[in-house]
N, C-alpha and C positions, 0 to 999 in steps of 0.2 A: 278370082282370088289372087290378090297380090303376095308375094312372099319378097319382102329385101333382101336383097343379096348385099351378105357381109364380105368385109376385105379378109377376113380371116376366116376356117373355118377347124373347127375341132378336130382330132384323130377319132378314126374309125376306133373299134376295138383292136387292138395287139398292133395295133401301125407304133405305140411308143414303146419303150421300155425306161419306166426311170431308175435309176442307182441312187446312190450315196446316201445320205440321211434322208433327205424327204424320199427316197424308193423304200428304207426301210420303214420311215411313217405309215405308207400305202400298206408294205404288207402286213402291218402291225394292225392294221385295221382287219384284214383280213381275216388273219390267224384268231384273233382275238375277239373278232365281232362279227363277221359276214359270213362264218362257215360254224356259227353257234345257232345248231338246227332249232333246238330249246328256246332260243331268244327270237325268235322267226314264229313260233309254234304261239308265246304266249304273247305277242304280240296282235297276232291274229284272234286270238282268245278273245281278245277286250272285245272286239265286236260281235264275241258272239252273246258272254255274257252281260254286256251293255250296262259298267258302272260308274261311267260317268256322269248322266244325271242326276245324281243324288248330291253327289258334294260339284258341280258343275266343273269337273275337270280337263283332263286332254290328254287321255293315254290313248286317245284316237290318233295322232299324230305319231307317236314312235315309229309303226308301221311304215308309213309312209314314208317318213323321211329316213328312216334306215333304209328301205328298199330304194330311194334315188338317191342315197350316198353309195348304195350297193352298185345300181346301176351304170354310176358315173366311175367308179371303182372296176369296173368289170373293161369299158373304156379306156380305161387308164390302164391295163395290167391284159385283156384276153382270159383271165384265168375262167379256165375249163369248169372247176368245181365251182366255182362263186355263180359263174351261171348255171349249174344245176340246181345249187342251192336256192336261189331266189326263185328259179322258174317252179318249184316245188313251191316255195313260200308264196307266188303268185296261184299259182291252183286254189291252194288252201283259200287265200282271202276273197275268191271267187266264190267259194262255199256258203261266206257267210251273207252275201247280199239277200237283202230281203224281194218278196213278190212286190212290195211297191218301188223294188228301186234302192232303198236307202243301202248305204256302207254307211253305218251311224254304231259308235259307243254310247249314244245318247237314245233310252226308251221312247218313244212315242210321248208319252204324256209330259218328256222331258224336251223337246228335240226344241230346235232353235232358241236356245236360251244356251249362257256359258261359251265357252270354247269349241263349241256343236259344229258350227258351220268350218271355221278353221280347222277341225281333224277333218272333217269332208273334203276339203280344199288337201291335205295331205293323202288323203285315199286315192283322191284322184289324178296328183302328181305321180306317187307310186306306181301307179298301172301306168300313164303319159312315159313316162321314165323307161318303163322298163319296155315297153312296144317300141318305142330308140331301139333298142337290142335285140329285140325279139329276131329267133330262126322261124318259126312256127307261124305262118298265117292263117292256116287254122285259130292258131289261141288267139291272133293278132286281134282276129274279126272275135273272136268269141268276147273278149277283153271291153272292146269297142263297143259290143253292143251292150254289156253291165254297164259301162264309163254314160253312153246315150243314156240310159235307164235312169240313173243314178243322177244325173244334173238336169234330167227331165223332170224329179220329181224334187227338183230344190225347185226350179223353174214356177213350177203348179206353184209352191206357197208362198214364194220370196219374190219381194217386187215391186211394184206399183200396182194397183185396181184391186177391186174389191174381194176382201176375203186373203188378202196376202198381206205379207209383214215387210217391210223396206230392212233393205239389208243389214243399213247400221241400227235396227233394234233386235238381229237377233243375237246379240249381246249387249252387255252394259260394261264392255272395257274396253279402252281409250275410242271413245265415242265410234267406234266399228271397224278401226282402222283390220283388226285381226279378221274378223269375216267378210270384208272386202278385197281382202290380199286371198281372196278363189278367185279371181281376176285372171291370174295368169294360168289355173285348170283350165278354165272355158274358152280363153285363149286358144290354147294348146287342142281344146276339142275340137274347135271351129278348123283349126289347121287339119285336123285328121280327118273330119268329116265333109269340112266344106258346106257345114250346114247353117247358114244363114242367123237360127235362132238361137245358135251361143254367142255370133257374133253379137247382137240384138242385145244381149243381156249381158255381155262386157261391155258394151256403151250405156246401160244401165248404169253398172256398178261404176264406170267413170264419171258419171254424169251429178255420184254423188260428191266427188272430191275426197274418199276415203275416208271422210267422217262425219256426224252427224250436224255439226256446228259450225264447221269451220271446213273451207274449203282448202286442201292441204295441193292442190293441183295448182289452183288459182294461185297460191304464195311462193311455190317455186317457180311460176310460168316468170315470174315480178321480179323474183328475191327480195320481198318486202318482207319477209321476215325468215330469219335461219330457225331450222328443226327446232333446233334447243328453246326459241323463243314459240313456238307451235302452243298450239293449246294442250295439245298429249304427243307426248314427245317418248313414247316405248320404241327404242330404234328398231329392233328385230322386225316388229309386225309395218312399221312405216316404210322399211327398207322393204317389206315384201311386196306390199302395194305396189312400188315402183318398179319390181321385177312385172312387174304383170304390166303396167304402161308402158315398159319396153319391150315384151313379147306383142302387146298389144303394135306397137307400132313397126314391127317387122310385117304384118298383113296393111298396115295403113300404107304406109312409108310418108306420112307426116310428120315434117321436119320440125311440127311445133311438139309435138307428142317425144322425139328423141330430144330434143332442147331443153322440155323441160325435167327429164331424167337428167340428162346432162348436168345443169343447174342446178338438182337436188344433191346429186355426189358431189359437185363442186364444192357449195357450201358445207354439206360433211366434213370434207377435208379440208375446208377452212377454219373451221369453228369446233368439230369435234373428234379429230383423229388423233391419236397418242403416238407417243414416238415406235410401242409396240405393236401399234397398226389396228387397233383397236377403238372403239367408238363408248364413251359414255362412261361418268367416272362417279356416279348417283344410280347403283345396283345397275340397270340394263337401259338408264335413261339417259338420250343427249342433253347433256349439261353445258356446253361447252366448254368439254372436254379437254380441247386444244389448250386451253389456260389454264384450268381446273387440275389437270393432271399431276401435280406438283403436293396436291394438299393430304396428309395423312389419312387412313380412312379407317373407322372402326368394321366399318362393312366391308359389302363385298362391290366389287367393280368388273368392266371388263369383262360381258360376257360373252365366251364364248360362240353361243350362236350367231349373236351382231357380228362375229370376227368373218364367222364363214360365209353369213349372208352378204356384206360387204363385199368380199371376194368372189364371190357367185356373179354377184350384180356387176360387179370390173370386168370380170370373166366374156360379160357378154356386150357390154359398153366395147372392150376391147376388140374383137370379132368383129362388131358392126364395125366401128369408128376407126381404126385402125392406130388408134391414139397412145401412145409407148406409157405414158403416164399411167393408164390402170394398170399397166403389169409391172410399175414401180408401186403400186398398191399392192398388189398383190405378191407380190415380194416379201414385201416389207413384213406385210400380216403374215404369209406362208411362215416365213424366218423366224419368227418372236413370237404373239399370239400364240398361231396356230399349233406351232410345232412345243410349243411351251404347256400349252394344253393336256399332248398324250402323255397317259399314264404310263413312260415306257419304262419303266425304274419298277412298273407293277408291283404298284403299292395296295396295300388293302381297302384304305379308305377309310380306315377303322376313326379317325378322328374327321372326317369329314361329315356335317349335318347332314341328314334326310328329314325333311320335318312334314309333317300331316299336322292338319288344326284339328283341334278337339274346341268346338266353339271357336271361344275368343284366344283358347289358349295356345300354342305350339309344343308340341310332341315330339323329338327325337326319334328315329327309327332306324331299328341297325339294318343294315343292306348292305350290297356284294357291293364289289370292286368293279368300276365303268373305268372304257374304256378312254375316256376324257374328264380333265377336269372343266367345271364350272368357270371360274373367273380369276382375274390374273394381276396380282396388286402391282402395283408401281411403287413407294415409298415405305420401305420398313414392314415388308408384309409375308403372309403366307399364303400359298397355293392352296385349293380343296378345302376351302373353308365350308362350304355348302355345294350343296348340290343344286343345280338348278333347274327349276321344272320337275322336281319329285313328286314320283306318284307312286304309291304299292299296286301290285298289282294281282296278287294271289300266290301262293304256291311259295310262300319267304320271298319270292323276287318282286322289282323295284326297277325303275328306270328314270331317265330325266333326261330334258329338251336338249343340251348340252354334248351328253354322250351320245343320242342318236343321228345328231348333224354334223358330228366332226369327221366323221369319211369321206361328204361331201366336200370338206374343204382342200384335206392331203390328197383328193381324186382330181381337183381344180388344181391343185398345186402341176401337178404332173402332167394333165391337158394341155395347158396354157406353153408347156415348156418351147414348144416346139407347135407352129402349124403352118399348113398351106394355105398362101396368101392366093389374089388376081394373080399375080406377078411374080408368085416366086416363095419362098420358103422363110418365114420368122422365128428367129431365135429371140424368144421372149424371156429366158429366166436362163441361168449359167448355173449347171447342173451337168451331173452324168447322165448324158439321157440320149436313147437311139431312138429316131423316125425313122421310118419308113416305110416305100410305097410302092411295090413292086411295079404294079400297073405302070407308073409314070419312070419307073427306071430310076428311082432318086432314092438314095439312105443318106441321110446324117447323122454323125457319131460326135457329139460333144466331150469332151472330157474337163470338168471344173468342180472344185471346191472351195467355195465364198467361203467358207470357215478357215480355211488355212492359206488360198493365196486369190489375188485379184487377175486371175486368168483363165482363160477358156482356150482351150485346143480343141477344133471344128475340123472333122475328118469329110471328104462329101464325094460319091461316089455318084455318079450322073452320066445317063444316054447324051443327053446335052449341055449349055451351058447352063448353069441356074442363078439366075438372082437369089442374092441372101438377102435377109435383111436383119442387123445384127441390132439389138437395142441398146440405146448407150444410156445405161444408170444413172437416173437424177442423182445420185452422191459421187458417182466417177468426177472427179477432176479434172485427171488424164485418160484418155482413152485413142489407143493406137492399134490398129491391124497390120497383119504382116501375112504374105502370103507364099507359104515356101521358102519362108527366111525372109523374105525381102518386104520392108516396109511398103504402103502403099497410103496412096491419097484417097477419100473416098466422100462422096456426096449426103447428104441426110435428108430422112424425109420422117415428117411425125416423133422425131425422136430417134430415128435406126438410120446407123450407119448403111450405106445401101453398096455393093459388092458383087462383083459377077463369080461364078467359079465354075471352076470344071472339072471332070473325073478327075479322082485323086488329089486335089489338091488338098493342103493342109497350110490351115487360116489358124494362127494364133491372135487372141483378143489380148491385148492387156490394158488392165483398169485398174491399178495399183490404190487397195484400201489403207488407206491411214487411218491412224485412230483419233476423232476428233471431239473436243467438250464441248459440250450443248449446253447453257446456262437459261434457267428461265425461272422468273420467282425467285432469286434467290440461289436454284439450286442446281446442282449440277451432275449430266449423265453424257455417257462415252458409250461410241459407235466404232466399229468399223465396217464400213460401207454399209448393207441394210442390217449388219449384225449391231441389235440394243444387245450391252453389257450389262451386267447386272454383278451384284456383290451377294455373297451366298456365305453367309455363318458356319458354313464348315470349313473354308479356310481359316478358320483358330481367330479372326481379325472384330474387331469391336466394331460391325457397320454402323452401329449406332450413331457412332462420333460424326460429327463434322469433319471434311478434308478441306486441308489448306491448299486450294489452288487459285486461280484469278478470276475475277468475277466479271470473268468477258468470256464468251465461246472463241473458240480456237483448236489447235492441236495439240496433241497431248505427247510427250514422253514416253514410250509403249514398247513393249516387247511378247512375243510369244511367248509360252515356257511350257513344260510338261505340267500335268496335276495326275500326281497318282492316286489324291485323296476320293475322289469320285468321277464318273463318267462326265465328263465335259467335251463337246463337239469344239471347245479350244477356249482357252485359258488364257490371259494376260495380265501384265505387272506394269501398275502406272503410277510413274512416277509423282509424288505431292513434293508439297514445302516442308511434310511433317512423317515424312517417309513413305515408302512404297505401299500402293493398296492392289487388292489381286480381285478381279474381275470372272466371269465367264459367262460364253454366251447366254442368252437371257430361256433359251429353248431348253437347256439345260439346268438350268440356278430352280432351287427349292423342289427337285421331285422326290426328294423323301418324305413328304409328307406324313407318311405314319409317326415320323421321330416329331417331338415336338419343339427338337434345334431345324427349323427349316426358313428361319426368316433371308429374305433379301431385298434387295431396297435396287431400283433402277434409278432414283432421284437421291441425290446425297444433299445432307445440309453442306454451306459451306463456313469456315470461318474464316478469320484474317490472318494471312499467312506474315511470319513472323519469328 
């Protein structure tokens, strides 16, 4: 068995500590979702009382994908209790497997029809996820042999020859692409087991092209045609697939199989990335987004899970590839999207939808307060419009796809900040954030806040000398290293400045953000460095209007200034032709959601200045 060896490789658990605003994201996950025994408890529930066949649902996936946002959370932070808590929550869902094998919210007379196979695919990431962490080889092996069990008996029904179903019929939504993204479970088996016949049946499931009709492998192998032009085009579940063709090709190491992941992100961020780092502006589908992003929407946009999925799949492109570019993805979506998402304002939610169909009809349902919202408007919009992925679940409680995958992404945020390369040590993301690795004799101490200035102080304490490798921001301009005061020259490779240092020294980065207008369609939105700005109606201001500025991108007029009116990670005044307009980060703008003054607009009309 082959395994590729990445240029990068993640932090152990408690090797990081992150600070500043994305460390308070991570614990905010924490507090608030990972150490909620009750949401662990009913979550588990669903597979015992198996109600998803009936309305063909998917509160089979909560589980799972809370327990590997937990996981990777656990990675990111060491904490003692969160690994109590899940390893209790892994017991329990050991309980509910049945004598033939299945972890199904789906009855027997129900099973492989609906979102069946995709909560299976989340059952079995959750266990994958959490044996990463596992102390206990005991439970390791005990886990392993449920996980064998359990993909043995998808194996039996699903497939090719007689008496089995091919994978894209055991749903009828977007021609399979969602139960073909178990690609990267059996993946993940075959690494742990070594056993031949998961491999076997992930070259199956590739063999389909991820959908029934249309061969979606074969069109990014070409780039004959972009996502948005796809015959089904749901990013979340397409974006998964190709997590699974990139684990799949960490055991290959065929360069055509990473090319054509390559290829499929490429064009994403060709064709459908927003400037808030998010994908798809037609509810959770690529539209070409890239251009689309500008147009009013009575709906809803921007969700969510595409944000963290995205980011996941950079995560790991990154690691392998060693290419600076995904962790200006992931940046960008960490900063805006992601961080724009939590409910940290812990709002109730009381005016955001939960809907169940009655028939043909849609139904309203009041539900608690998640820990994420749903989807993230760009132009004249409000946050927490709907929930996304709503399902009741018994007991008044309620979940949705949305809240249970945003840990995963503030946990991605915080991995990435910092890892050990072949060569030496990457600073990925300018953040307060410590590594370190007793074994190798190496700690790095970052000290940076992108919200208030474009500088990082790098404290590095080393047995030997170490190569850094510092990444220089596709929106940096300027970007200078100095070490010990004194300026120095420095080479690049993939995007990162490259640098030697030695105990003690202190490396200041600076990459000075200016604030600059972005014009597209007409309209126009302002940056500083990966920070989207956004206009927020409780600054007293009519966003409504159009602002008189120049209908060309450039720089803008800017200043910092205090906002005592609400929590803003930074606030600024920009200057028009028709007087000053007040901005604040986009991570910040509209979390009041309960009030119904929460509109903000990241796209402004313009008019003619005058």
């Amino acid at each position: 068995m082959t395994i590729m060896e990445r240029i990068m490789k993640f932090p152990a658990a408690g090797q990081t500590i992150t600070k500043g605003f994305p460390g308070d994201m991570i614990k905010y996950t924490i507090d608030r979702q990972f150490l909620d025994e009750s949401l662990w408890k009913l979550t588990v529930e669903q597979f015992r009382t198996k109600p998803d066949g009936k309305d063909g649902g998917w509160r089979g996936e909560f589980w799972g994908k809370l327990m590997r946002a937990a996981c990777l959370t656990y990675k990111a932070t060491g904490s003692a209790k969160l690994y109590a808590e899940i390893t209790e929550s892994i017991k329990d869902m050991l309980t509910t497997q049945e004598k033939n094998g299945r972890f199904s919210t789906y009855d027997l007379k129900y099973e492989f029809n609906g979102w069946d196979m995709w909560s299976r695919k989340y059952a079995m990431l959750g266990f994958l996820y959490y044996i990463d962490i596992c102390k206990n080889k005991a439970l390791v092996k005990k886990i392993t042999k449920a996980l064998k069990k359990h993909a043995d008996y998808v194996m039996k029904k699903v497939g090719k020859g007689r008496g089995k179903v091919e994978i894209y019929d055991t749903t009828t939504s977007y021609g399979g692409m969602n139960s073909c993204s178990i690609l990267e479970s059996f993946v993940k088996l075959f690494k742990l087991t070594g056993e031949k016949k998961y491999l076997d049946f992930s070259e199956y499931i590739i063999s389909t092209g991820f959908s029934k009709d249309q061969d979606i492998i074969s069109l990014c192998k070409t780039k004959e045609k972009r996502p948005f032009e796809f015959k089904y085009t749901k990013a979340y579940e397409m974006m998964s697939c190709f997590e699974g063709l990139l684990e799949y090709y960490t055991v290959t190491g065929n360069e055509d199989e990473l090319k054509t992941v390559i290829n499929f992100v490429d064009m994403v961020l060709e064709s459908d990335y927003t400037v808030i780092g998010c994908c798809g502006c037609t509810h959770e589908l690529f539209d070409n987004s890239t251009v689309k992003q500008t147009e009013p929407s009575e709906g809803v946009m921007q969700e969510t899970c595409v944000t963290v999925t995205l980011m996941k799949l950079c995560a790991k492109l990154l690691a392998i590839t060693g290419d600076s570019k995904y962790a200006d993805v992931i940046e960008r979506s960490g900063y805006n999207s992601l961080f724009g998402s939590v409910n940290s304002e812990n709002q109730t939610m009381k005016r955001t939808l939960g809907i169940v169909w009655r028939g043909k009809d849609p139904v309203p349902v009041p539900h608690e307060a998640f820990p994420f919202d749903s989807y993230s408007p760009l132009c004249l919009g409000q946050r927490a419009k709907k929930v996304g992925g709503f399902r009741v679940m018994g007991n008044g409680r309620s979940y949705g796809c949305c809240a249970a995958i945003g840990g995963a992404g503030t946990a991605i945020f915080g991995l990435v900040s910092i890892m050990e390369g072949k060569n030496g040590y990457y600073i990925n993301l300018y953040n307060d954030e410590i590594y370190s690795d007793r074994a190798a004799g190496i700690k790095i101490s970052v000290k940076a806040n992108l919200y208030k200035k474009g500088e990082a102080k790098i404290t590095v304490k080393t047995a030997d000398e170490t190569r850094l490798f510092l990444r220089i921001p596709k929106w940096a301009k300027d970007f200078e290293i100095s070490i010990n005061g004194e300026e120095i020259g420095f080479g690049s490779e993939n995007g990162y400045a490259v640098i030697r240092a030695n105990d003690g020294d202190k490396i200041t980065v600076s990459m000075p953000m200016r604030t600059t207008r972005n014009i597209l369609n007409g309209k126009a939105e302002y940056e500083r460095g990966p920070i989207v700005l956004a206009r927020d109606e409780r600054f007293g201001e009519d966003i409504s209007l159009p602002i008189a500025v120049p209908e060309k991108a450039g720089g803008a007029i800017a200043k910092l200034v205090k906002n005592t009116a609400f929590y803003t990670n930074e606030t600024v005044k920009i200057k028009t032709a028709n007087g000053e307009i007040t901005l604040c980060d986009y991570s910040s703008a509209g979390k009041n959601y309960d009030s119904e003054n929460c509109n903000i607009s990241v796209w402004n009309d313009i008019r003619p200045r005058g």
